[in-house]
C-alpha positions as CSV (number, residue, x, y, z in Angstrom):
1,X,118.4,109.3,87.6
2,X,116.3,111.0,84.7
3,X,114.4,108.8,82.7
4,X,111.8,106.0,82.3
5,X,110.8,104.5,85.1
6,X,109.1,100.8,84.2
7,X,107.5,98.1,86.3
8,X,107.8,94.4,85.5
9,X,107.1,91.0,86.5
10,X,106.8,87.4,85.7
11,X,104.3,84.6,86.1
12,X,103.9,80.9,85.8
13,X,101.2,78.1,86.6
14,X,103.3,75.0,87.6
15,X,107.1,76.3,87.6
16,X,107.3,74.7,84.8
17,X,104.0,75.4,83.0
18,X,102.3,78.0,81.0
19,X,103.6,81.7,82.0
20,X,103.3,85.5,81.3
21,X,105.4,88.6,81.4
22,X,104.4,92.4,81.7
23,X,106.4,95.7,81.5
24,X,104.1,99.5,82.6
25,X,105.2,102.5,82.6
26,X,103.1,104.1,85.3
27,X,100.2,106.2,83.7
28,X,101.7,105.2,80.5
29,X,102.5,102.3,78.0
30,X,102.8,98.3,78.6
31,X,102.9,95.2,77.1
32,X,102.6,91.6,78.1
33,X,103.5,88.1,76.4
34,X,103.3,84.5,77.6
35,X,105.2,81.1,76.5
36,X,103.3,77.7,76.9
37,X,106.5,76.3,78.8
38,X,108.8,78.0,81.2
39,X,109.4,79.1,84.8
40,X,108.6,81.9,86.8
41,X,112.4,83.1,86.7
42,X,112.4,83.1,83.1
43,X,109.2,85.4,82.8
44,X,111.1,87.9,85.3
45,X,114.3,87.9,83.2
46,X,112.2,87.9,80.1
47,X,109.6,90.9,81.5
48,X,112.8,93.3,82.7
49,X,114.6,92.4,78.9
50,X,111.7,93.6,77.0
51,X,111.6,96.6,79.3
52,X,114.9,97.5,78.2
53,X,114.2,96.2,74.8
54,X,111.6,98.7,74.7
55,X,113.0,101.8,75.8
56,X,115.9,103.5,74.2
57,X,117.8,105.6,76.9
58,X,118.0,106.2,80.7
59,X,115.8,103.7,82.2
60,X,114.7,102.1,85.8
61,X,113.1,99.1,86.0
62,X,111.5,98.5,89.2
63,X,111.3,94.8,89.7
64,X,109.8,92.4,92.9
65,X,112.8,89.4,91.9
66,X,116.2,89.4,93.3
67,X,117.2,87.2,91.0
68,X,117.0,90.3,88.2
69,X,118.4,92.4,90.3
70,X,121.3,91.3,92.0
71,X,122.2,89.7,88.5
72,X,123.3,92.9,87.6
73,X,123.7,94.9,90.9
74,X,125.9,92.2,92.2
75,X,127.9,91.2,88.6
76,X,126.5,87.7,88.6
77,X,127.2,87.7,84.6
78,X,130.6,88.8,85.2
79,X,132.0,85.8,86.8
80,X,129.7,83.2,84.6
81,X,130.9,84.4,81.7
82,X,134.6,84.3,83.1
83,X,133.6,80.5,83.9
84,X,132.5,79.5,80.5
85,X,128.7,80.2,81.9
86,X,129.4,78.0,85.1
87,X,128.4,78.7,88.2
88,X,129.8,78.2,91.4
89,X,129.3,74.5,91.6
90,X,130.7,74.5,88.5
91,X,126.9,73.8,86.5
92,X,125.7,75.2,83.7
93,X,124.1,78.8,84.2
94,X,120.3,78.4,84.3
95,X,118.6,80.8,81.9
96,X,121.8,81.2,80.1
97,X,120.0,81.5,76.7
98,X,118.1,84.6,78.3
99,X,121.1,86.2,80.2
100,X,123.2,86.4,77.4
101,X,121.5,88.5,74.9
102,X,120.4,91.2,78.1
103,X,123.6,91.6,79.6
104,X,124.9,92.2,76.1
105,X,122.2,94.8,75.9
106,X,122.9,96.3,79.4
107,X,126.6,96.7,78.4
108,X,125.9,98.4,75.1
109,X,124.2,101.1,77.3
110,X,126.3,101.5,79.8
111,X,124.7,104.0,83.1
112,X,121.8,103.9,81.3
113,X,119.9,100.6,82.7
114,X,119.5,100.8,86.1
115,X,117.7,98.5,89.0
116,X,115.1,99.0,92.1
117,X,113.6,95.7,94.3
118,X,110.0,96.7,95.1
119,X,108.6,93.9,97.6
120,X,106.0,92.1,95.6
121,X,102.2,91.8,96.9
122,X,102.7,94.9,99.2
123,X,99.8,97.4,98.1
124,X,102.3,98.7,95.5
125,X,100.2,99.9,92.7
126,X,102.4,99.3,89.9
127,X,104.1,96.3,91.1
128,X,100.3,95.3,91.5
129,X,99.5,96.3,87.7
130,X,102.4,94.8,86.1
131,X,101.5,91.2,88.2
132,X,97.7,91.1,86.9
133,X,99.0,91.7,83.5
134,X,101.5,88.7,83.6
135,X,99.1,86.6,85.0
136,X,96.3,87.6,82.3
137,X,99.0,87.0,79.9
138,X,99.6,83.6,81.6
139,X,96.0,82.7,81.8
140,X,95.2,83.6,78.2
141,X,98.4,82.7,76.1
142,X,97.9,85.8,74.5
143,X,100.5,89.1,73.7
144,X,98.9,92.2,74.6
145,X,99.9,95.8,74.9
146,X,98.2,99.7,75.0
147,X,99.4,103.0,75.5
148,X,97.6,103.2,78.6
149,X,97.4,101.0,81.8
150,X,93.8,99.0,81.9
151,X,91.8,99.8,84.6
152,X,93.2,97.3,87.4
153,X,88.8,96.4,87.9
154,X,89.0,95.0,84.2
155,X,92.2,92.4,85.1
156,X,92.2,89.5,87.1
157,X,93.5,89.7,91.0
158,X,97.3,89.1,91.3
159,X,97.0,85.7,93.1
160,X,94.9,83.8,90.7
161,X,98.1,81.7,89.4
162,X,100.4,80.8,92.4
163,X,103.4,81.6,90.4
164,X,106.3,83.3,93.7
165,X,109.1,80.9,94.6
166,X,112.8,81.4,96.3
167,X,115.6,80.8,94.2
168,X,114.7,77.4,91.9
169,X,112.3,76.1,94.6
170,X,109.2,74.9,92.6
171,X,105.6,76.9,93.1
172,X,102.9,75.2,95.1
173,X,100.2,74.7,93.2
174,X,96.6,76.2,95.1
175,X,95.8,74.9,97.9
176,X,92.1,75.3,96.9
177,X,92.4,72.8,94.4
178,X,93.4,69.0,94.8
179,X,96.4,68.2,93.3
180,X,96.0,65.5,91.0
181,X,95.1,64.8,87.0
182,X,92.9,67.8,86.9
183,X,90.1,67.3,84.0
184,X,88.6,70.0,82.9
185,X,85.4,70.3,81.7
186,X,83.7,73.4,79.3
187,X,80.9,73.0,76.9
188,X,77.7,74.4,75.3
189,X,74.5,76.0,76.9
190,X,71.3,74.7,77.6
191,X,69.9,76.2,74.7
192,X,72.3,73.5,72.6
193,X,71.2,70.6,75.3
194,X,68.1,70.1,74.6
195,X,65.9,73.1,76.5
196,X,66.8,74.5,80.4
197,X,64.7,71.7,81.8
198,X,65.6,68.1,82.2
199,X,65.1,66.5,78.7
200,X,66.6,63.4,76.6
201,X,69.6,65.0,75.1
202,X,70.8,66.6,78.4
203,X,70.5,63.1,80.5
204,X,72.4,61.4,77.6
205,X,74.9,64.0,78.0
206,X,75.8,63.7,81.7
207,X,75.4,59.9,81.0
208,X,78.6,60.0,78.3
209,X,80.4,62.2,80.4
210,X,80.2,59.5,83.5
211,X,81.2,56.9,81.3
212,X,84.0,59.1,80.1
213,X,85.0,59.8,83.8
214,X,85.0,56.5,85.2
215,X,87.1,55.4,82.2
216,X,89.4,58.1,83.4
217,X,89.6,57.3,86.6
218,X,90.7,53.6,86.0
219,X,93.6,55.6,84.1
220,X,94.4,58.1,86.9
221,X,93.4,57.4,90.1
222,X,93.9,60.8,91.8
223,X,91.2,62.3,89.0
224,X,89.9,64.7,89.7
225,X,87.5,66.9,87.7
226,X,87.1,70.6,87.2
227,X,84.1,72.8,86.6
228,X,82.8,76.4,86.9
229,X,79.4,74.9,87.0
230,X,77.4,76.9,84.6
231,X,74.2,76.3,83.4
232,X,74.8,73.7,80.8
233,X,77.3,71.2,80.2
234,X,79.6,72.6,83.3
235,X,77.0,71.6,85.8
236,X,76.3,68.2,84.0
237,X,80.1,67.6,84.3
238,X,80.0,68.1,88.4
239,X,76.3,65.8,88.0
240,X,78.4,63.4,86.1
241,X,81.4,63.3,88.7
242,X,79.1,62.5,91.4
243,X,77.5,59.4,89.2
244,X,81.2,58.3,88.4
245,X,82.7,58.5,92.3
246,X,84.9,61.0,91.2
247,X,85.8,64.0,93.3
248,X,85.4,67.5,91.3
249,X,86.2,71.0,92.2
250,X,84.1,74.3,91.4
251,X,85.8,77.1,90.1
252,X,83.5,80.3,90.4
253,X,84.9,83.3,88.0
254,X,83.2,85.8,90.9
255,X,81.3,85.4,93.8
256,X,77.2,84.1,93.2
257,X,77.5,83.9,89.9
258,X,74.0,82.0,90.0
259,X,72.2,85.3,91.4
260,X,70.5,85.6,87.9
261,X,69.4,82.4,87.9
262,X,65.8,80.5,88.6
263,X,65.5,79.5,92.1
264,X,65.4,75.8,90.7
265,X,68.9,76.6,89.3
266,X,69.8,78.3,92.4
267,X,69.1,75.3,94.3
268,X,70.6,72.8,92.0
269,X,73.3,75.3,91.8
270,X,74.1,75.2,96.0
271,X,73.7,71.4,96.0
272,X,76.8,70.9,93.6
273,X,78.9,74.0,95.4
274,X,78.0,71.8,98.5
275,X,79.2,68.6,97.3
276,X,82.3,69.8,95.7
277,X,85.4,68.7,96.9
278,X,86.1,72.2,97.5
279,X,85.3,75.5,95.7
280,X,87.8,78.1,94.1
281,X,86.5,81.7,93.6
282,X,88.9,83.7,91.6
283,X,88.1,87.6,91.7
284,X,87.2,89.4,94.6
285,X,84.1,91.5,93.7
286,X,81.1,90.4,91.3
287,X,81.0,92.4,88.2
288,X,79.0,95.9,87.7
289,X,78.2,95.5,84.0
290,X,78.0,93.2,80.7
291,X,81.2,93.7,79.5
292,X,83.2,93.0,82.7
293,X,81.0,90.1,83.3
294,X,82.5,88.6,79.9
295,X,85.6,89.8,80.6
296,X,85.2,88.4,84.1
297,X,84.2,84.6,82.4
298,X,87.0,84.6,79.7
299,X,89.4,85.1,82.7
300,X,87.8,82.3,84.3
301,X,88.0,80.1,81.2
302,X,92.1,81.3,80.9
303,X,92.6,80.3,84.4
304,X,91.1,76.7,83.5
305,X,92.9,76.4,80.3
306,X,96.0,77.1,81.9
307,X,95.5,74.5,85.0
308,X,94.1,71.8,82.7
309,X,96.4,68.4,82.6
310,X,93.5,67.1,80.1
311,X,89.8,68.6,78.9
312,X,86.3,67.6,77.5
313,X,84.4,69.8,75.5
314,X,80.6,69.6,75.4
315,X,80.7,70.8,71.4
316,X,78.5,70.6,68.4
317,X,81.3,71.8,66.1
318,X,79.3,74.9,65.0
319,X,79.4,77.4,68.2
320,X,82.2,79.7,67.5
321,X,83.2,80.8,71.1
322,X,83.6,77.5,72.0
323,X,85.8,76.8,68.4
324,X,87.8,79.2,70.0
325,X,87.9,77.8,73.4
326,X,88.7,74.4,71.6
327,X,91.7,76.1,69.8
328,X,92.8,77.6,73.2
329,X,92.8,74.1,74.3
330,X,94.5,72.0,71.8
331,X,97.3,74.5,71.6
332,X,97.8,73.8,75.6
333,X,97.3,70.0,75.9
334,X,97.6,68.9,72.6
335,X,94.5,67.2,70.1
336,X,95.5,63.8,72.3
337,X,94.2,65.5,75.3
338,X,91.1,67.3,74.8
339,X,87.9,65.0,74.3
340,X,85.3,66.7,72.2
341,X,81.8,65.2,73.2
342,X,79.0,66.0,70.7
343,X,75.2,66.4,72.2
């Protein structure tokens, strides 16, 4: 058919958890949104509804779920609507509250909305494109959108949040990391701990956080800590683990991020990587420039948020990157759930 031609898909940490949505047109426009709470089946139905929200007129949206597709391919709606929103075993319709207000959109454009399965995670570009976006959106709990494609180098790989299941099967969560009542830990730079050698403020630092940590751990005994171990409060964190008996896990935005470092840091660096209980890195290929390392850490930092069960924050009150990391945080967990510890 003439027309639009759109990619979409869905993502989700948990199944339920925090998830994201994306619709691109190729070498054109796209735009991605999240929700703090779903499942990976409502980010597909809610990526392909926007996608038809969006664009007035013939239009085919290329999709990697069979759920979407055969939906309307196959006349799911026809018979659950017949059934009073039953399905066969005589249930209530999941995602009725999304189905609803698409298929009255696809029937008010009748030939116009149209359907193709792309198999996801098989090289396809788009399919590709639109499942970094979801996941960004995902990671970051943030709407975003552009006339243009971003470069795929500037987005996270696809598999950073295991979000693929088969029917309502639930996702696994990653392999890589434990499962258990992940604790996350971000905080401030050496700078605001007292100097990049050892010093007074930092030791009182790490020795709060293993108090803090063993406390935990008599709460939840599958603990388990997470850090990306940078210079500061992230590698006291891991430090502090080890003094509390508690098992931690290092999540690396790219790999050596630590090249830059002093050999003393590089060292200390290694010794924590080596006594983690295991070690996550999330994209592919180290950054070429200032800006994509940022970007490349703030992806990181998403990717935590959005795995956290509970956080502490190594915070004065005053730096304003980590005021916004700390908003990022209580809007995920909750003020209940995110310790603020002051140097």
């Amino acid at each position: 058919m003439a027309g639009t031609i759109t990619y979409t898909d869905g993502a989700c940490a948990g199944n339920p958890g925090p998830g994201g949505w994306a619709w691109a047109e190729p070498g054109g426009a796209w735009a991605s949104g999240f929700a703090p709470h779903t499942t990976n089946q409502r980010m597909e139905i809610t990526a392909a509804f926007e996608a038809a929200r969006n664009h007035p007129g013939e239009l085919e949206i290329v999709t990697d779920s069979t759920y979407v597709k055969n939906c309307f391919e196959q006349r799911w709606y026809v018979k659950w609507r017949a059934n009073g929103w039953k399905n066969s075993q005589r249930k209530p319709v999941a995602n009725q509250d999304l189905w609803e207000p698409f298929v009255e959109l696809y029937e008010s454009r009748p030939g116009e909305i149209t359907f193709r399965w792309v198999k996801g995670h098989s090289n396809d570009v788009m399919n590709d494109l639109v499942d970094r976006l979801a996941v960004a959106a995902c990671v970051a709990q943030e709407d975003a959108s552009g006339d243009h494609p971003p470069d795929p180098d500037e987005l996270g790989p696809a598999d950073v949040v295991p979000v693929r299941v088969v029917g309502d099967a639930p996702a696994k969560r990653d392999g890589r990391v434990p499962d258990g009542h992940r604790l996350v830990a971000f905080g401030a730079a050496p700078p605001e701990l007292g100097g990049w050698d050892a010093n007074p403020v930092a030791t009182d630092v790490r020795r709060r956080l293993a108090e803090l940590l063993a406390a935990k751990a008599q709460l939840h005994t599958d603990l388990v800590v997470v850090t990306g171990l940078r210079l500061g409060a992230e590698m006291l964190a891991a430090e502090a683990a080890l003094d509390a008996g508690v098992p931690y896990v290092a999540v690396l935005p790219y790999p050596e991020p630590d090249r830059p470092w002093s050999s003393d840091n590089r060292d200390r660096f290694a010794r924590l990587v080596a006594s983690a209980r295991s070690s996550v890195t999330l994209e592919r290929n180290r950054p070429e420039s200032r800006p994509k390392f940022r970007d490349a850490l703030a992806r990181r930092d998403g990717w935590l948020v959005a795995n956290a069960d509970e956080a502490v924050l190594v915070w004065d009150g005053d730096d304003r990157s980590l005021a916004d990391l700390h908003r990022k945080l209580v809007k995920r967990l909750g003020e209940e759930d995110v310790w603020v510890l002051e140097p």
